[in-house]
C-alpha positions as CSV (number, residue, x, y, z in Angstrom):
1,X,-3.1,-6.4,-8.9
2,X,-2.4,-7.3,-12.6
3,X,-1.5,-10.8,-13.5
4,X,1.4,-11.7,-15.9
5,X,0.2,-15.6,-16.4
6,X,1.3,-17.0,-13.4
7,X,3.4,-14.4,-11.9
8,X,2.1,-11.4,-10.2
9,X,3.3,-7.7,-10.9
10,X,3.2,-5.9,-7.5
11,X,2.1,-2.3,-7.2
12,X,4.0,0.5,-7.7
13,X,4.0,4.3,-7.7
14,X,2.0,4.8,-10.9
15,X,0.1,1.8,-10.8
16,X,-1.4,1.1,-7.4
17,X,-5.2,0.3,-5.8
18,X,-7.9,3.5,-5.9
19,X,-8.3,3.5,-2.6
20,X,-4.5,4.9,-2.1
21,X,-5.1,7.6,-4.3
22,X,-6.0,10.6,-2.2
23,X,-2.8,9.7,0.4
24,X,0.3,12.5,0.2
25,X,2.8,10.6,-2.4
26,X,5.2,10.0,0.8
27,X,2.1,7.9,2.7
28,X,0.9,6.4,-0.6
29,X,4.9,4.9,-1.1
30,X,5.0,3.6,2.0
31,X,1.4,2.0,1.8
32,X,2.4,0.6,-1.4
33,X,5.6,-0.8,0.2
34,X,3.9,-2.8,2.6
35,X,0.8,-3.8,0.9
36,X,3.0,-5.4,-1.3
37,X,4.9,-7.4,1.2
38,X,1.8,-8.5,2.9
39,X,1.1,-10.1,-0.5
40,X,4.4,-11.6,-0.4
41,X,3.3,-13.3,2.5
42,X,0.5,-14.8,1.3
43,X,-2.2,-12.1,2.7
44,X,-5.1,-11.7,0.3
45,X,-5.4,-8.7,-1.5
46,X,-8.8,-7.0,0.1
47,X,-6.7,-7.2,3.4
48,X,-3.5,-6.3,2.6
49,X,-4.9,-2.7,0.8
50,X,-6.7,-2.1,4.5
51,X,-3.6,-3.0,6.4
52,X,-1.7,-1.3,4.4
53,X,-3.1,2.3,4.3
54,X,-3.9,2.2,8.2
55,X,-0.1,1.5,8.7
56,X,1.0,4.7,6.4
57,X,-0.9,6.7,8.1
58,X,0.1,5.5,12.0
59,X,3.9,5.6,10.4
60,X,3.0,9.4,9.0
61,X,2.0,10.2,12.8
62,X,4.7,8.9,14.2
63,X,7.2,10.6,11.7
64,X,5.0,14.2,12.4
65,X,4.0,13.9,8.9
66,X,0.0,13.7,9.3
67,X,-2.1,15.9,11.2
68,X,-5.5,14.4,12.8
């Protein structure tokens, strides 16, 4: 995440972690969405990425929008 001095500039859809770069664009929003508001609350960075993508992807299952 890139630093402004003391304030932190969350991730957004062109500038987000490499690891969310192969999700569809819908999966990687929503990743991004909560990865974000896990830092928000104080979740360290490492963990929120991981937490993140594996709830994209059980929220594009449930929607019918990933395939196994």
């Amino acid at each position: 995440m890139r630093s402004l001095g003391e304030a932190t500039v969350p991730w957004n859809s062109t500038y987000y972690p490499a690891s969310m770069k192969n999700l569809p664009a819908e999966e990687r929003e929503k990743a991004i969405a909560i990865a974000n508001a896990l830092l928000e609350s104080g979740c360290p960075e490492s963990q929120a990425i991981r937490i993140a993508i594996a709830r994209a992807k059980q929220w594009a299952l449930a929607k019918g929008g990933r395939q196994v």
